[in-house]
SEVEX-907117 format. One record per residue (C-alpha): residue number from 1; residue in one letter; y, x, z. Coordinates in nm, 4 decimals. Example, Ala and Ser with C-alpha at 12.3 -4.5 7.8 and 13.67 -1.06 7.14 Angstrom:
2
n, res, y, x, z
1, a, -0.4500, 1.2300, 0.7800
2, s, -0.1060, 1.3670, 0.7140
***
This chain:
165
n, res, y, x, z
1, x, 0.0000, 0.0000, 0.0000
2, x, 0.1765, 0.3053, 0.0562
3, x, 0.1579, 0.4208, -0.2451
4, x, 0.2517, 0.0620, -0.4144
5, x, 0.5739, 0.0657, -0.1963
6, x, 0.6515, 0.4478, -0.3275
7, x, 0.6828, 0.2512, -0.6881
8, x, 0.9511, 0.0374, -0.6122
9, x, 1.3475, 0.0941, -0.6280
10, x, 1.3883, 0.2233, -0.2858
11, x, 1.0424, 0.3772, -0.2830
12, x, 1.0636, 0.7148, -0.0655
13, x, 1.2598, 0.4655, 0.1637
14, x, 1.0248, 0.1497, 0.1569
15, x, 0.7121, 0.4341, 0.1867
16, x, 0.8549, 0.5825, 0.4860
17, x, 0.9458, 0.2946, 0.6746
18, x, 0.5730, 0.1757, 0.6956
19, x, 0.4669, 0.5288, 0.7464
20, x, 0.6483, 0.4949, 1.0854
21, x, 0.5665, 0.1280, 1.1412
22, x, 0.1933, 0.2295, 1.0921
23, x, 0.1794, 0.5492, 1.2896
24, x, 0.3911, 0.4154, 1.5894
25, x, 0.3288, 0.0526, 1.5833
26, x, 0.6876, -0.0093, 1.5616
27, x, 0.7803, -0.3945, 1.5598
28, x, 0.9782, -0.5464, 1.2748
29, x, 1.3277, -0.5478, 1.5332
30, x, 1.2453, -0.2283, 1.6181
31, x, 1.2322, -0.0553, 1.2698
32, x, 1.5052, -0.1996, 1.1530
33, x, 1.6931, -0.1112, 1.4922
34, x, 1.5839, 0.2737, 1.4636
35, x, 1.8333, 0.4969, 1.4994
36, x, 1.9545, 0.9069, 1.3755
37, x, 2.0110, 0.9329, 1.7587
38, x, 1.6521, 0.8142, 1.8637
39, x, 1.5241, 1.1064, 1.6487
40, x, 1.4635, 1.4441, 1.7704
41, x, 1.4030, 1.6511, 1.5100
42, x, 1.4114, 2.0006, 1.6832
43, x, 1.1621, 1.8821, 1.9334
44, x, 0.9844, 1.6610, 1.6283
45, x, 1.0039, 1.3573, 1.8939
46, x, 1.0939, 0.9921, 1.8366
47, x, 1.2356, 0.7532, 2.1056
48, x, 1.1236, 0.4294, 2.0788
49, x, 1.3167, 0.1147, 2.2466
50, x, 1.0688, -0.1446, 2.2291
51, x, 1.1428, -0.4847, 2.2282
52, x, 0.9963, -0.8088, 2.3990
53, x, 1.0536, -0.6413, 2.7501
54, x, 0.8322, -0.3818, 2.6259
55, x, 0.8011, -0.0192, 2.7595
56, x, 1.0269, 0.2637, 2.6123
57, x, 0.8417, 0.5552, 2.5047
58, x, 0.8669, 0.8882, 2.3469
59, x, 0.6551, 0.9733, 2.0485
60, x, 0.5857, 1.2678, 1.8814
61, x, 0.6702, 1.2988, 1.4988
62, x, 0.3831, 1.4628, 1.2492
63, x, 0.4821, 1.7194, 0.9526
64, x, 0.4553, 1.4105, 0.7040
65, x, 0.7036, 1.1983, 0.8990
66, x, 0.9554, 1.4966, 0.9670
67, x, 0.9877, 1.5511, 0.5686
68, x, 0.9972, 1.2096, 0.4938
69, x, 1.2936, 1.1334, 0.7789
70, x, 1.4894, 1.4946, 0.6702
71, x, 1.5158, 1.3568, 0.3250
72, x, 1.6240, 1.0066, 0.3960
73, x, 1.8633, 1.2059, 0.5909
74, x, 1.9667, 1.4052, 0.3262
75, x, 1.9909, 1.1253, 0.0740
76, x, 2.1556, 0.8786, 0.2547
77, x, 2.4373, 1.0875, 0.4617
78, x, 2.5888, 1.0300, 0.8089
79, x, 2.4795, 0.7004, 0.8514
80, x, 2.4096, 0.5517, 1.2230
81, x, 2.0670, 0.3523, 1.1150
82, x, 1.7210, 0.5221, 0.9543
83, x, 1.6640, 0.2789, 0.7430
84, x, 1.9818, 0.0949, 0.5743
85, x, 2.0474, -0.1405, 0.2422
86, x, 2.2304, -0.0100, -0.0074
87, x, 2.5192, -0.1266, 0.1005
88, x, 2.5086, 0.1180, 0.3955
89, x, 2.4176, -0.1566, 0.6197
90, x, 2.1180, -0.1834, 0.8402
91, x, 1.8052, -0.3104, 0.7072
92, x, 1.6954, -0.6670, 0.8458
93, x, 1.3627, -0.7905, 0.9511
94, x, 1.3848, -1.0080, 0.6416
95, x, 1.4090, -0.6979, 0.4214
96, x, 1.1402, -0.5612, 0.5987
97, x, 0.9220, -0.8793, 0.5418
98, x, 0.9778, -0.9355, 0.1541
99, x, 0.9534, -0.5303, 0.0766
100, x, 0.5828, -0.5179, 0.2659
101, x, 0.4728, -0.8452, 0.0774
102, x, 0.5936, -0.6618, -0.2759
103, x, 0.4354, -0.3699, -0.1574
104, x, 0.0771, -0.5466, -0.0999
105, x, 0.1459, -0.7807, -0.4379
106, x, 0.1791, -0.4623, -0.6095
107, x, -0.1148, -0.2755, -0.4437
108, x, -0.3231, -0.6177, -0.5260
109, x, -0.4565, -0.6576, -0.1708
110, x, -0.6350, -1.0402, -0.2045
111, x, -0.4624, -1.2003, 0.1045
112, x, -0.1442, -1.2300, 0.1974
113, x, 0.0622, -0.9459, 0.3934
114, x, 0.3369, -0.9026, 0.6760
115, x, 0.4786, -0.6267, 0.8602
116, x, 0.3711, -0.6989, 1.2409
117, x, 0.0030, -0.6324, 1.0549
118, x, 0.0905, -0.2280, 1.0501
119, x, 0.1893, -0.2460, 1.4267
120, x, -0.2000, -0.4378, 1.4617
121, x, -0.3506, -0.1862, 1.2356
122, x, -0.2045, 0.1134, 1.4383
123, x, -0.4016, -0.0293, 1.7409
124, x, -0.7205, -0.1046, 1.5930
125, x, -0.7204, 0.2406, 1.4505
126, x, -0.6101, 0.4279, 1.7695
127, x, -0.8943, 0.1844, 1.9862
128, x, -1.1708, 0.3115, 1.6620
129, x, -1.0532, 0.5940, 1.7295
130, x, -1.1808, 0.6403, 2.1251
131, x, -0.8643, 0.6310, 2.2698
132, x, -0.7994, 0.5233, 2.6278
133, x, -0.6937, 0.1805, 2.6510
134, x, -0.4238, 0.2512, 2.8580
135, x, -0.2636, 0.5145, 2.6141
136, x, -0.2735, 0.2780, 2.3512
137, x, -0.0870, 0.0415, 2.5924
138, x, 0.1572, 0.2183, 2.6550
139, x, 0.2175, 0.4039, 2.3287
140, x, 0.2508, 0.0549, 2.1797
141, x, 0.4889, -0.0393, 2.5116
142, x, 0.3119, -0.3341, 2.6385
143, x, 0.3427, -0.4277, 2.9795
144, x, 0.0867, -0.6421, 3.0092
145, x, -0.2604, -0.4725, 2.9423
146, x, -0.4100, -0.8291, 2.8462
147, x, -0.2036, -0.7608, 2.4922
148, x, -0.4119, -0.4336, 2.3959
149, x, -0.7208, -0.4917, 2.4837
150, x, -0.7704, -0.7216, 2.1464
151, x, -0.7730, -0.3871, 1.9676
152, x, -1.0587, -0.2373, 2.2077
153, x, -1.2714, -0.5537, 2.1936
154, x, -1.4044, -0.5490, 1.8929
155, x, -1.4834, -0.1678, 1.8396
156, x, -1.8304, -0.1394, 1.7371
157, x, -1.7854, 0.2224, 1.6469
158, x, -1.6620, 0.2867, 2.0427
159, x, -2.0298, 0.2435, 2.1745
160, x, -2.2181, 0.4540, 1.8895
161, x, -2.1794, 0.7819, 2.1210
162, x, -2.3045, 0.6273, 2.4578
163, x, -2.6587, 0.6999, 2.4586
164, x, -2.8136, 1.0064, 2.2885
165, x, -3.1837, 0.9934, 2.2375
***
């Protein structure tokens, strides 16, 4: 989907925007909200505010993500938001929504598509993954443990190491 979204106008944009929603398991609100300031790049960090009284954390940034923010930054100048219109505005969660459903049109996935399924897929892939449930809680800042565990549930894969015979 990546890939389709790398085809469009505003691909290295659109392509990096649900690099980081992926990876992080940003919300909608809180992509769009993402700020120069929030962005560490010496340290390669992210903050992340969360929203829906969720819990702030601080994130490190991968080599692919780095590149892909310098050059935004390059591109787009001293703006105050990551990701912005071309107007120079911020992005909305609307924007957000109709560029992710081109994006999956384009990559001709057979059902339909919106953005709060990267912030799911970054959980079920962290909880496939063996993770503790309670880092996956908090690096997806819920308070409430009740709202992760749907990603640990269902994870065949997490019991195929328990017994060795």
């Amino acid at each position: 989907m990546a890939a389709a979204a790398r085809a469009g106008r505003y691909g290295h944009r659109d392509a990096t925007l649900m690099l980081l929603s992926y990876r992080h398991g940003l919300r909608v609100s809180e992509l769009v909200a993402l700020r120069w300031d929030q962005i560490d790049f010496k340290a390669g960090l992210v903050h992340v505010n969360r929203n829906k009284n969720g819990i702030p954390s601080v994130h490190p940034l991968r080599g692919p993500e780095l590149r892909a923010l310098r050059k935004i930054k390059r591109e787009d100048g001293p703006k105050a938001y990551v990701f912005i219109t071309e107007r120079g505005g911020p992005m909305t969660t609307d924007n957000v929504r109709k560029l992710v459903q081109r994006a999956a049109q384009e990559a001709k996935l057979p059902f339909p598509v919106h953005p709060h399924m990267l912030r799911h897929a970054c959980g079920y892939k962290l909880a496939n993954d063996g993770h503790d449930t309670r880092a996956i809680q908090h690096y997806l800042g819920h308070r409430n443990i009740q709202n992760t565990v749907r990603y640990t549930q269902l994870s065949a894969p997490r019991f195929k190491d328990f017994w060795k015979d």
